[in-house]
N, C-alpha and C positions, 0 to 999 in steps of 0.2 A: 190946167187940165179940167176941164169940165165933165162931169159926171152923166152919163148915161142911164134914164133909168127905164126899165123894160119891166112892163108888169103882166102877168101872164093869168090868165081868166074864161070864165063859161058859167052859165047862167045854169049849168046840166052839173053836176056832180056827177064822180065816178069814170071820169073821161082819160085822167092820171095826170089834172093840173100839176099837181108836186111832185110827180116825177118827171116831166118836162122842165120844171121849175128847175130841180134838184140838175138832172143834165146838161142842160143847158149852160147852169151856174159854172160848173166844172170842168165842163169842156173850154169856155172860155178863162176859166182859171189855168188849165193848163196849158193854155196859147198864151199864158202868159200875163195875163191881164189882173187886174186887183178889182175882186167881186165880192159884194155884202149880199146875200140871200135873207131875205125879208120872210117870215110867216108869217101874215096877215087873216092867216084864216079861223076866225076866234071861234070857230065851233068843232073841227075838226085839225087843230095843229098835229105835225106829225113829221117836218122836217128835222127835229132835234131825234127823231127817233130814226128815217132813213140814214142820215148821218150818223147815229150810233155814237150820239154825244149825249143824249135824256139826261146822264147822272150826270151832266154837268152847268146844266140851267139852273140859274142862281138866280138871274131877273130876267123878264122877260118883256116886251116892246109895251107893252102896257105900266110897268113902273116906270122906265123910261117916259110915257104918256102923264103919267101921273106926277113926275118931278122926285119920283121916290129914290132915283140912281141917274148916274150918267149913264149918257148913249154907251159909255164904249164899256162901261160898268156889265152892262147885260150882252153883251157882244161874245157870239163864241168866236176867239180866234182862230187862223191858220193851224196853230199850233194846235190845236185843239182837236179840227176836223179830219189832220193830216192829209190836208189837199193845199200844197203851198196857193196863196194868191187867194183862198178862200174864206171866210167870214160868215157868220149867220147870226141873223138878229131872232129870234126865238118869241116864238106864240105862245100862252098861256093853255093849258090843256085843260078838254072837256067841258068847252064855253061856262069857267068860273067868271069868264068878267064880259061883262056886255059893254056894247058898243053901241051909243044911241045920241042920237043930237041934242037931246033936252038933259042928258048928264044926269037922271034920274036915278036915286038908287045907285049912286057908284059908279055909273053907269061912261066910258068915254067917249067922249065927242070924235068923231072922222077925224076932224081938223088935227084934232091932237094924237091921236096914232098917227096921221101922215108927219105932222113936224118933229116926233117921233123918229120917221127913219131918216128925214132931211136930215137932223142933226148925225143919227149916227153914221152916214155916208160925209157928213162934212168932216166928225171927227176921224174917221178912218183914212179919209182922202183914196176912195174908190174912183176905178174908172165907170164900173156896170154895179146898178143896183136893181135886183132881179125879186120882183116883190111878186110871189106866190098868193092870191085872195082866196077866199071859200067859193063851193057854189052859188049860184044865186045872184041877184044882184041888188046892191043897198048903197045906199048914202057912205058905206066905205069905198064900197067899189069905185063909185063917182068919185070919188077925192082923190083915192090912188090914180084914176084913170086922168086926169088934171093934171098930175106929175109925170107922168108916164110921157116918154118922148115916145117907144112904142110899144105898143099893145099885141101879146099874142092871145088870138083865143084860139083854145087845144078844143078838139075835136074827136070822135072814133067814127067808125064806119054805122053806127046806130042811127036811123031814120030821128030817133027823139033828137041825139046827142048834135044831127046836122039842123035839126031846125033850133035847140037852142041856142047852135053859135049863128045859123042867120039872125036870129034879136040881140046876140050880144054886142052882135059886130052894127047893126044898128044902132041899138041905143047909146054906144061909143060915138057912132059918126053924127049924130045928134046933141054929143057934146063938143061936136065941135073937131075931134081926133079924125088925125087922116094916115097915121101911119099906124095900119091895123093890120095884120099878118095872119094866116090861117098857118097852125100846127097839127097832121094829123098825124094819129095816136094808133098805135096796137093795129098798125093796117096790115091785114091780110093779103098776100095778094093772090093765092092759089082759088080763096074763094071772090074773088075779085075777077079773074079769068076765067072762071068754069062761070058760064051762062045761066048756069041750072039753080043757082046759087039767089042768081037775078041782084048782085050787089054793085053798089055803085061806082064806077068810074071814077076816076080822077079830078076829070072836066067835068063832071055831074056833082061831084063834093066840092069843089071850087067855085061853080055858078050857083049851088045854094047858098053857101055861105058870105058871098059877095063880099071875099074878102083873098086877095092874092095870097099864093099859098109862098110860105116859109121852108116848110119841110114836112117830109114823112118820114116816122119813125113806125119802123117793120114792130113787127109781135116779138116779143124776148120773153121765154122763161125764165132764163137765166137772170134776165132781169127784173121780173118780180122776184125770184129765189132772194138775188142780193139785198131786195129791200127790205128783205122777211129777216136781212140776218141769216141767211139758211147756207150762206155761201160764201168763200173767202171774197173781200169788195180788194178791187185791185185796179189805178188805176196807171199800171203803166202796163207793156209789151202788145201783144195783140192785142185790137177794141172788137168787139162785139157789131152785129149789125145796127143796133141799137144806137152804140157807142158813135159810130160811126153817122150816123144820123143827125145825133145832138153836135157833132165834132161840126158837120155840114151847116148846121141852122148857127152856129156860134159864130161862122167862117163870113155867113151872110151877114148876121146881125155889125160883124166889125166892120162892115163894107167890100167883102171879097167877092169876088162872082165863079161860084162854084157851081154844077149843077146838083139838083135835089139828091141824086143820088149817084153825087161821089165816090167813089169807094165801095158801093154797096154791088157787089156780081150780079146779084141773085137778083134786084128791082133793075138793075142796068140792062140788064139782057131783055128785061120784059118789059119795057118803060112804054114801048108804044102799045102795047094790048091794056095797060094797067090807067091809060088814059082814057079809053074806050070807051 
């Protein structure tokens, strides 16, 4: 079984890389599949904390980097995250460990955070490994983007947020990546219809970002509440519009042909004004 890895990215911060990351992971955990969620983002990690596992990071992808523990050593388990088929390989908090080519100062090589998760996806024997990066774009980015079969860069409805995924989805296609996917994030769609509003369309966030779209994921309070911890995290019976969204982009990524908005009433109904 060969291992898929989807690594998911934007040059913009604040777009809600890790919580695309984090749904995505999950949804395809619950269709059943075996997924290692990667934090790669060494200045901002914060998947051990959505998951609501913090107190139980003991090593993190950088000792594993460094030869200090085995892959599956720093690996939070299934058991762990209580989402069967789930796994998470855990970032160091509050960029204590840089990441740099010349290994300065302590400092880890790309190469070696990437061989890093190759190992721990070999020891686990996953099918999807779902590797979350920072904003920005670095000599990590590049490395992960090298391993990555595909690439989603996540997006919002913010004029900056669509011009930094048109350079990110460039400077990927410049390495060469052809399977690059556009995620949008927190999409409104009420001010998306109201004219007055003047926000952008669907086919106008698609043709800037020159990057075929994956999915949209509607606005959830509910689901910032749950990330905040502010709210019981549950993930079976009824899904959320939210939910339902990531369920869609997971259904795509495994090769299914669903439409964007499967399941979702509320963008179903409005799907040809919301393209507009």
């Amino acid at each position: 079984m060969e291992t898929k890895f989807i690594m998911i990215s934007s040059s913009k911060g604040g777009v809600g890389k890790s919580t695309a990351a984090l749904g995505i992971s999950t949804r395809l955990a619950l269709l059943g599949e075996s997924v290692l969620l990667c934090d790669l983002d060494f200045g901002n990690a914060c998947l051990d904390i959505l998951l609501g596992v913090e107190d139980r990071v003991l090593y993190t992808v950088s000792d594993v980097a460094k030869k200090n523990c085995r892959a599956k050593d720093a690996v939070i388990t299934e058991n762990e995250t209580n989402i069967n088929g789930l796994a998470l390989l855990p970032c160091p908090a509050g960029a204590t460990v840089k990441v740099a080519e010349d290994e300065a100062d302590g400092a880890i090589s790309p190469k070696a955070v990437i061989e890093a998760v190759k190992a721990a996806a070999e020891e686990l024997h996953c099918r999807y490994v779902v590797i979350d990066t920072g904003a920005g774009v670095s000599a990590l980015t590049d490395e992960a983007a090298q391993l990555a079969h595909t690439i989603l860069v996540v997006a919002s409805h913010n004029p900056i947020s669509l011009r930094a995924a048109e350079g990110t989805v460039a400077r990927f296609s410049k390495l060469g990546k052809r399977d690059i996917r556009l995620v949008i994030n927190s999409f409104e769609a009420k001010s998306t219809i109201n004219k007055k509003y003047q926000r952008k369309g669907l086919l106008d966030i698609i043709d800037l970002s020159r990057a075929p779209l994956v999915g949209v994921v509607p606005y959830d309070y509910g689901l910032l509440l749950s990330h905040e911890g502010l709210v019981l995290k549950t993930f079976s019976g009824e899904m959320s519009d939210a939910d339902k969204a990531f369920h869609n982009i997971a259904l795509r990524l495994m090769g299914e042909d669903v439409p964007v908005f499967n399941g979702i009433k509320k963008l179903r109904r409005k799907r040809v004004q919301l393209y507009k």
